[in-house]
C-alpha positions in Angstrom: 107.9 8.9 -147.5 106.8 10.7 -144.4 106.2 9.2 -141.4 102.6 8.6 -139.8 101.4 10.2 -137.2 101.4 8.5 -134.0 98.7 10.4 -131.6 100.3 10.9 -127.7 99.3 8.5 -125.6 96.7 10.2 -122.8 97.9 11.2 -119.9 97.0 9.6 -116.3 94.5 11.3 -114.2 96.5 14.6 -112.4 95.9 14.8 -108.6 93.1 16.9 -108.3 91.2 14.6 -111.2 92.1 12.0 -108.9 89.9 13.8 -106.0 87.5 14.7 -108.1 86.8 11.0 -108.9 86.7 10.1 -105.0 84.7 12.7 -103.9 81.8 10.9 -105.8 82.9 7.6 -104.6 81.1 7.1 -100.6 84.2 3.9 -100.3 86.9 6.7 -101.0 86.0 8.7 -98.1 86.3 6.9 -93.8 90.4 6.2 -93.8 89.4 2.9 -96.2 92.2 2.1 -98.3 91.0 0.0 -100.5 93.6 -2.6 -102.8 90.9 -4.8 -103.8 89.5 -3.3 -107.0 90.6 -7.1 -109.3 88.0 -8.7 -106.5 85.3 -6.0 -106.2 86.1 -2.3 -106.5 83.9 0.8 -105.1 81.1 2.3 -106.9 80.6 5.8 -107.5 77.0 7.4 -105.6 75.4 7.1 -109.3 76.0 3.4 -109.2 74.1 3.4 -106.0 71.5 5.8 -107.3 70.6 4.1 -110.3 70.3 0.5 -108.3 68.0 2.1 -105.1 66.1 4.2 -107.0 64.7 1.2 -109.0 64.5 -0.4 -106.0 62.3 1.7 -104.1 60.1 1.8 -107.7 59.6 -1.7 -107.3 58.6 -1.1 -103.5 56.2 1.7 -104.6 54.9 0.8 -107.9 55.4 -3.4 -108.5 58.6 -5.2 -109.6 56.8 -5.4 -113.5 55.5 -2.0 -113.9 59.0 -0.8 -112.0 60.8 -2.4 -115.0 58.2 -1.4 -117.8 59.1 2.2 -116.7 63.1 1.4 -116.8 62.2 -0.1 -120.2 64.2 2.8 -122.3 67.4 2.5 -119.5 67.3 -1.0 -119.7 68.0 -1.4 -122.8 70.5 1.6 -122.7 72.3 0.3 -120.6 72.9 -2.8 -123.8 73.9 0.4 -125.6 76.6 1.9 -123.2 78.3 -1.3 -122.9 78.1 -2.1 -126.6 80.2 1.7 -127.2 82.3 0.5 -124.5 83.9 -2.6 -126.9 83.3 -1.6 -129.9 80.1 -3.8 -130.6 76.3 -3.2 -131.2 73.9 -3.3 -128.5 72.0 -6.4 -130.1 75.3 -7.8 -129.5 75.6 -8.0 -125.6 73.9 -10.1 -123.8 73.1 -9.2 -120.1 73.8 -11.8 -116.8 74.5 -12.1 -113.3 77.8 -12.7 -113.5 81.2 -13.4 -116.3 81.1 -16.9 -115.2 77.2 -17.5 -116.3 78.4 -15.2 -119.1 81.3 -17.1 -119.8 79.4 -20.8 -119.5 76.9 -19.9 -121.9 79.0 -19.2 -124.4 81.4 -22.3 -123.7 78.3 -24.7 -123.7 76.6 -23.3 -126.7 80.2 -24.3 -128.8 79.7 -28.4 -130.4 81.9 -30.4 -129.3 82.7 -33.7 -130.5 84.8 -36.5 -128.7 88.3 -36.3 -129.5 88.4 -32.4 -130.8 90.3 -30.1 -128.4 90.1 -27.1 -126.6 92.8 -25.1 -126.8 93.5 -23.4 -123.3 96.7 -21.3 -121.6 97.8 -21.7 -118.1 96.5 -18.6 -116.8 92.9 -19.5 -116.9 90.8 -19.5 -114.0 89.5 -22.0 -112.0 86.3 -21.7 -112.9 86.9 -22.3 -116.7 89.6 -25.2 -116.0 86.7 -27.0 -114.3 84.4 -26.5 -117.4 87.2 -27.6 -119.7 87.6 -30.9 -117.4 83.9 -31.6 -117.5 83.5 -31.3 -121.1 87.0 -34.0 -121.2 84.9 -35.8 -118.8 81.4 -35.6 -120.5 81.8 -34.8 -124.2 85.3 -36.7 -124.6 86.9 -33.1 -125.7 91.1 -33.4 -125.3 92.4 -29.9 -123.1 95.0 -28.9 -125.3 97.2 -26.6 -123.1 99.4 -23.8 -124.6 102.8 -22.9 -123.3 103.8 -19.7 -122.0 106.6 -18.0 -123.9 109.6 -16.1 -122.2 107.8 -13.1 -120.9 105.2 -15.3 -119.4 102.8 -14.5 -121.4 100.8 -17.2 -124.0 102.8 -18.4 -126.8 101.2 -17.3 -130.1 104.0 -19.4 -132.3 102.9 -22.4 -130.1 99.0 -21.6 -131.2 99.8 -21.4 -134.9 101.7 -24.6 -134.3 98.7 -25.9 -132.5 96.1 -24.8 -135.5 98.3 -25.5 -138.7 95.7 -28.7 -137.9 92.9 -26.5 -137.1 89.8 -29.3 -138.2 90.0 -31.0 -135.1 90.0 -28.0 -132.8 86.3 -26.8 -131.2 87.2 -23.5 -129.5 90.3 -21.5 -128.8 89.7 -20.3 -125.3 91.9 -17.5 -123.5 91.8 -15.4 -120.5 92.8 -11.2 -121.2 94.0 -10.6 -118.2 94.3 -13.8 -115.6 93.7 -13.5 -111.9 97.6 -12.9 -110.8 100.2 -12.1 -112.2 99.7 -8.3 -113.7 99.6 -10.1 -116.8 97.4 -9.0 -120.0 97.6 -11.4 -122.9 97.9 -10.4 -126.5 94.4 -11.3 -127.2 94.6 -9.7 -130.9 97.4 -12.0 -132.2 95.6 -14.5 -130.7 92.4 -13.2 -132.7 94.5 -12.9 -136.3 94.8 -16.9 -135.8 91.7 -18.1 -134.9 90.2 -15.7 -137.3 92.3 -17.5 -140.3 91.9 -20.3 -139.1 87.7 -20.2 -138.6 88.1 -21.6 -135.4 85.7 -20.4 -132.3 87.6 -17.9 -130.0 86.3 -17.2 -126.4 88.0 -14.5 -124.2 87.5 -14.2 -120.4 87.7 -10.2 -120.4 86.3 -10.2 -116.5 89.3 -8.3 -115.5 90.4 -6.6 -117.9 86.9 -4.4 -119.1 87.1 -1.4 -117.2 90.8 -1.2 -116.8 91.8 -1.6 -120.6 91.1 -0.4 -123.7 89.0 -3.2 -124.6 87.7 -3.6 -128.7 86.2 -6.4 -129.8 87.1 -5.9 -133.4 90.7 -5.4 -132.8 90.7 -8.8 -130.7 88.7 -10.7 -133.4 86.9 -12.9 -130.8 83.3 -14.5 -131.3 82.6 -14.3 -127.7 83.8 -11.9 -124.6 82.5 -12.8 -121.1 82.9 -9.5 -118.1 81.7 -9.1 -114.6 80.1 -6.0 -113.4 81.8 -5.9 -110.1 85.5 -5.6 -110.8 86.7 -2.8 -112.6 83.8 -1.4 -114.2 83.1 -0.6 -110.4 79.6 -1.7 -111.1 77.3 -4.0 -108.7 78.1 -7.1 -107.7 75.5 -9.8 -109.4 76.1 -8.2 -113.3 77.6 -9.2 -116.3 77.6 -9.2 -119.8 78.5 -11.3 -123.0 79.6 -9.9 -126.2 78.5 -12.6 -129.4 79.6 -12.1 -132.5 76.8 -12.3 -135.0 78.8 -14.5 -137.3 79.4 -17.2 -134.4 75.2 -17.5 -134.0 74.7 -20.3 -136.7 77.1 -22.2 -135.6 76.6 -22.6 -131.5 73.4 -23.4 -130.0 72.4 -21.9 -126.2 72.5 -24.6 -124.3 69.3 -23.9 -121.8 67.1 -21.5 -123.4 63.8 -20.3 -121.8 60.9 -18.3 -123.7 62.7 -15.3 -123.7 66.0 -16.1 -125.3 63.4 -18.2 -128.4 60.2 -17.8 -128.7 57.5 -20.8 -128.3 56.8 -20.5 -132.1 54.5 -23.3 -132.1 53.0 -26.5 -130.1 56.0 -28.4 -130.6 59.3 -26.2 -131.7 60.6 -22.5 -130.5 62.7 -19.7 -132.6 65.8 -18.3 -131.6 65.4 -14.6 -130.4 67.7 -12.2 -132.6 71.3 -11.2 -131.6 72.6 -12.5 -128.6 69.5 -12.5 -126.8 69.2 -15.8 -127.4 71.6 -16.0 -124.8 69.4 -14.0 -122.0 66.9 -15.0 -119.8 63.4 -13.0 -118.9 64.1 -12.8 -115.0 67.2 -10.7 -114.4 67.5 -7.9 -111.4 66.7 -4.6 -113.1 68.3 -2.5 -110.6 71.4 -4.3 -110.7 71.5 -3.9 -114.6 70.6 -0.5 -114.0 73.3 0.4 -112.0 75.8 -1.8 -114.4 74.6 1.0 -117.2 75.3 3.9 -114.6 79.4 2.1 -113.6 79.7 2.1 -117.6 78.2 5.4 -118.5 81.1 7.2 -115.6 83.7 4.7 -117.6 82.3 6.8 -121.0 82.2 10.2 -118.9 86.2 9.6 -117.3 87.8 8.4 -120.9 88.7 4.4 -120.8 92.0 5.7 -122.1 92.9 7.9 -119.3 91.4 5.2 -116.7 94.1 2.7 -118.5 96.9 5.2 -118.0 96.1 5.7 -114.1 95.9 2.3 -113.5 99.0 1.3 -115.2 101.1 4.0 -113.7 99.3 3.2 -110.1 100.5 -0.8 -110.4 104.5 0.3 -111.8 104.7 2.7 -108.6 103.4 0.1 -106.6 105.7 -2.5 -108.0 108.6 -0.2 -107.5 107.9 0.2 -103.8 107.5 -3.5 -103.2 111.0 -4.2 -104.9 112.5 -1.6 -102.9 111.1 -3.3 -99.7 112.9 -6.6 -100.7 109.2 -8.6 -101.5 109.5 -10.2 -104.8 106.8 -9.3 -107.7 105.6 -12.3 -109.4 104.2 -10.1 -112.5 105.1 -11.3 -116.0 104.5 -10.3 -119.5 105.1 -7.5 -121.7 102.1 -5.4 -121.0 100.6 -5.3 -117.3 97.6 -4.1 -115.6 96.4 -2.7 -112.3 96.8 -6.7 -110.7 100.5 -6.4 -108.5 101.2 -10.0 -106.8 103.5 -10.1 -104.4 104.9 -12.7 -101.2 107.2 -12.8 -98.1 109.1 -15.6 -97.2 108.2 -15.3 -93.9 105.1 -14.3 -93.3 102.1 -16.1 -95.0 100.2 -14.1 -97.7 96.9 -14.6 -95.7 98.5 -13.3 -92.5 99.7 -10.3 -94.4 96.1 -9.7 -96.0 94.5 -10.1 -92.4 97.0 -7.5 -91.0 96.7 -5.3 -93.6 92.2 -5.2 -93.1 93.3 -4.4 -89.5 95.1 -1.3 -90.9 91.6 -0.3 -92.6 93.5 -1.8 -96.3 91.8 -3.8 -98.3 93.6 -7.0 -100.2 93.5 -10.5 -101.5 95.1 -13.4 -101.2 95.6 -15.8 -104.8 95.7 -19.6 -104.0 96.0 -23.0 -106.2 92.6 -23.0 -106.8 92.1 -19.8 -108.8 94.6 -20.7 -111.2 96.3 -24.7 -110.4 98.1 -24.4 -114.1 100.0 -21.1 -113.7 100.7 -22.1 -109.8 101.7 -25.9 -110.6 104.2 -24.2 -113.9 105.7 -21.3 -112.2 105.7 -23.3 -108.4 104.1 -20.3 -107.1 103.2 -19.9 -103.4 100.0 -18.2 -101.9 100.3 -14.9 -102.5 98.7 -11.4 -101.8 97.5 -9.8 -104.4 96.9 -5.6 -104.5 94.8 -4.2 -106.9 94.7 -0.5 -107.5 92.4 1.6 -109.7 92.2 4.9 -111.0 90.7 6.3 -107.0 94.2 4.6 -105.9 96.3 7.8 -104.8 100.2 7.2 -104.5 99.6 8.0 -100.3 97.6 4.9 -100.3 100.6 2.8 -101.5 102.9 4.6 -99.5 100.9 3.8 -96.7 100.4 0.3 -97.4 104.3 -0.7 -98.1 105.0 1.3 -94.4 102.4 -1.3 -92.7 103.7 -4.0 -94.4 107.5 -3.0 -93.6 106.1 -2.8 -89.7 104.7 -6.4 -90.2 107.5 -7.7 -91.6 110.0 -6.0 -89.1 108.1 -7.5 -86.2 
């Protein structure tokens, strides 16, 4: 039998690609070095096009004829995102954020007192306090999965956990968490809730725009994603992915006369798709620029983006080894997130002397993730964040200033 072909896996972006890709970014240019893309990356000069051009419309012409004329781009925008994951554009919802994103979809999911929500230890704070105020409010039980021996969740524990699957409301996991480098295997994840007809959610806020991300292959009913991070879209975007099969069985839980229609005196109508989800008052430049960050995504190759990145964070990695720091990054697959601490010098005092050196970081406390920091008794830590505009002189650079600080 001969053996299938396995296609080469595409290449990172060369050096002058690299340029290529900053010379169209206005952040890549000043001495800026900037190691903050998992917070809020830069946006190429279309991003900024798209979002004051509509601006100025609005000036010129009125916010609502401004947005009757975007009409067509508005809803292309539903489109570009939809090709990005592997979905349809009725499909994706638009938001201001993954967290509004992200709580629609949680709150639309019936829970009853005593089911659980199965959760993992990298979620983020943000979700941990939903998952506390639905134990707090609708009786729920957090069910927390373990994380096996490369750090990553446990997917034997979660077929454990839904061999009794009839008590279980939603299965919710974050792709890639906020430290750690870490990207889950959300597909094996998928395979199991999908068998076992049980509601999946996946926080994808930091992973869309980095990764190859296909909503088919994962098998989730919903996907939340930000605009800002590493779609390098605006700030104030997002985006949720609803499966149309999941509709009948979740209700939005704050609707308004766009996401249902007022079909008569005394009932409404669910709008089609995820729609349902939306709500008539959204900025229209900001979504317009969102479609503009995801159309470059479409124009550069997701793939090749993937490749950068993941060859960016392994040099990076390397260097801060080398310098004695230790890399707190698990799993078996890892992204463009590289955490990192000193023992002697606290992670905000590096991050502060590093913005003095023009380089951008962030620091990861408790707070953004309490489960992963209480089970691996993690400290504060800096956390670098390089894209496909990182350039391996940046990270040079950066691990020289931080040998100086930590020399002095």
């Amino acid at each position: 039998m001969a053996a299938s072909f396995v296609p080469p896996s595409p290449p990172p972006f060369a050096d002058d690609e690299v340029a290529a890709i900053r010379a169209v970014t206005p952040g890549c240019s000043g001495g800026l070095i900037h190691l903050n893309h998992a917070g809020s990356s830069l946006p190429a000069q279309v991003v900024l096009d798209a979002q004051l051009g509509h601006l100025q419309r609005e000036a010129v012409i009125g916010g609502y004829e401004a947005a009757a004329e975007a009409a067509d781009r508005t809803r292309e925008t539903h489109a570009s995102i939809a090709r990005l994951i592997g979905a349809e554009p009725s499909e994706i919802a638009r938001f201001g954020s993954a967290a509004e994103a992200w709580m629609a979809a949680f709150w639309s999911i019936p829970m009853a007192a005593g089911q659980r929500i199965i959760v993992h230890d990298h979620e983020y704070g943000a979700n941990a306090i939903a998952f506390i105020h639905a134990a707090k409010t609708r009786g729920v039980v957090i069910d927390r999965l373990p994380s096996d021996e490369c750090g990553q969740v446990s997917v034997d524990a979660l077929a454990e956990r839904l061999q009794r699957a009839d008590d279980v409301a939603l299965v919710s996991l974050t792709h890639v968490p906020t430290n750690g480098g870490l990207v889950n295997p959300a597909a094996a994840i998928g395979r199991l809730t999908r068998a076992a007809d049980v509601p999946f959610l996946v926080d994808a806020c930091q992973s869309v725009g980095q990764l190859n991300v296909d909503v088919d292959e994962i098998g989730c009913d919903f996907l939340s994603a930000t605009g800002r991070k590493y779609l390098r879209g605006p700030r104030g975007t997002g985006f949720l992915y609803a499966r149309p099969s999941i509709l009948d069985r979740v209700t939005p839980s704050q609707p308004d006369h766009h996401g249902a229609k007022w079909s008569s005196t005394d009932d409404y109508t669910f709008a089609a798709g995820a729609q349902r989800f939306e709500y008539w008052e959204f900025s229209h430049a900001g979504w317009l620029g969102l479609g503009a960050a995801v159309d470059v995504v479409h124009e550069l190759g997701i793939d090749r983006i993937e490749a950068t990145v993941t060859e960016r964070a392994n040099q990076l990695r390397t260097m801060l080894t080398d310098l004695g720091l230790t890399v707190y990054d698990e799993g078996l697959q890892r992204c463009g997130i590289v955490t990192t601490a000193s023992p002697n010098v606290a992670s905000a005092d590096l991050k502060a002397a590093l913005s003095r050196c023009s380089i951008n970081a962030s620091t990861t406390f408790a707070g953004s993730s309490r489960y992963d920091v209480e089970r691996r008794n993690l400290p504060d830590m800096l956390r670098l964040s390089v894209h496909c505009t990182t350039t391996v002189d940046e990270l040079e650079w950066t691990v020289a200033v931080l040998t100086s600080i930590l020399r002095n």
